[in-house]
N, C-alpha and C positions, 0 to 999 in steps of 0.2 A: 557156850562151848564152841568154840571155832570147828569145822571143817575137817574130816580127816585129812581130804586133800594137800592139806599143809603140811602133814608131815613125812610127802613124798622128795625125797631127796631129788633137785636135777643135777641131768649131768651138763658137766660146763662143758661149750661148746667151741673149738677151736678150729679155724678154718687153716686150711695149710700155708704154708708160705708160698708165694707167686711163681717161685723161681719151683716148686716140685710137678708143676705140670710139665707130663710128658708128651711130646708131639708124638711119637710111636705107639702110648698105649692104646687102648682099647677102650671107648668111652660109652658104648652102648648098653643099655643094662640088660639084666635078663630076663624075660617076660615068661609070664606063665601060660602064653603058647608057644612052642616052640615052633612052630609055621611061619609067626610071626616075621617077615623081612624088610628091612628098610632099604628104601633107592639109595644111592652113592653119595648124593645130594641133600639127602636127611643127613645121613650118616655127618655130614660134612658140617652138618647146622648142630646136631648136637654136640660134635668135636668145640665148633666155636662156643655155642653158649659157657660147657663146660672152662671151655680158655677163660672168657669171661668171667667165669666166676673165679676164678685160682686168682685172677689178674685184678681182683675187686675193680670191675667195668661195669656199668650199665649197661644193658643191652636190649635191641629191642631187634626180635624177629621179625620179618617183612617180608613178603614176596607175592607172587598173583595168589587168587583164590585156588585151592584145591591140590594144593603141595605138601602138606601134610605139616602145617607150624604146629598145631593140636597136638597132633604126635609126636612133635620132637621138643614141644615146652612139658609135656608129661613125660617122655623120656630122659627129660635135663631133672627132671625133680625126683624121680625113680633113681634114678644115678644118684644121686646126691643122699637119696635114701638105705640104701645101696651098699655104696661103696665110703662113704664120709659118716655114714648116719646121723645125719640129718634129718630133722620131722619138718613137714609144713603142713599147713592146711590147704584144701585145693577145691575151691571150688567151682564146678561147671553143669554143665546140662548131664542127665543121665544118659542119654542116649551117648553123648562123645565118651562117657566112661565104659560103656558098655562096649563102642567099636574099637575103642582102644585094649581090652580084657584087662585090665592092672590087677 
């Protein structure tokens, strides 16, 4: 007898087309602290990753130690959870789940 799991329908998954990314929207997601603020420069890294992905890009965040990449490749994947709904798997240290509250 196979698995119930099997007969869970998915749903199919379509990513937008390249040309619907808006440079004006709003790409941050919404956390479940509202305390929670990003510098200008976050804010700027999660606008590009999101470009990135509308624009099917590879991307690789970079910058010195202690800029907050952590928090703005969990905020690109909360976005995408979000507002696209999109599932991923994600995994990291507990502690960086815990400073980030998701």
């Amino acid at each position: 007898m196979p698995p119930a799991h099997h007969n869970v329908q998915q749903k199919t998954f379509r990513r937008p087309k390249p040309s619907a990314f808006d440079d004006d929207a709003e790409y941050v997601p919404n956390y479940s602290d509202p305390n929670l603020t990003l510098r200008d420069y976050q804010v700027e890294g999660i606008k590009w990753l999101v470009y990135c992905w509308y624009k099917r890009r590879n991307s690789i965040l970079a910058d010195e130690m202690g800029l907050g990449k952590t928090l703005q490749s969990v905020s690109i994947l909360q976005y995408l959870v979000q507002e696209e709904e999109n599932r991923f798997a994600l995994l990291t240290r507990r502690d960086t789940l815990r400073s980030t509250d998701c």
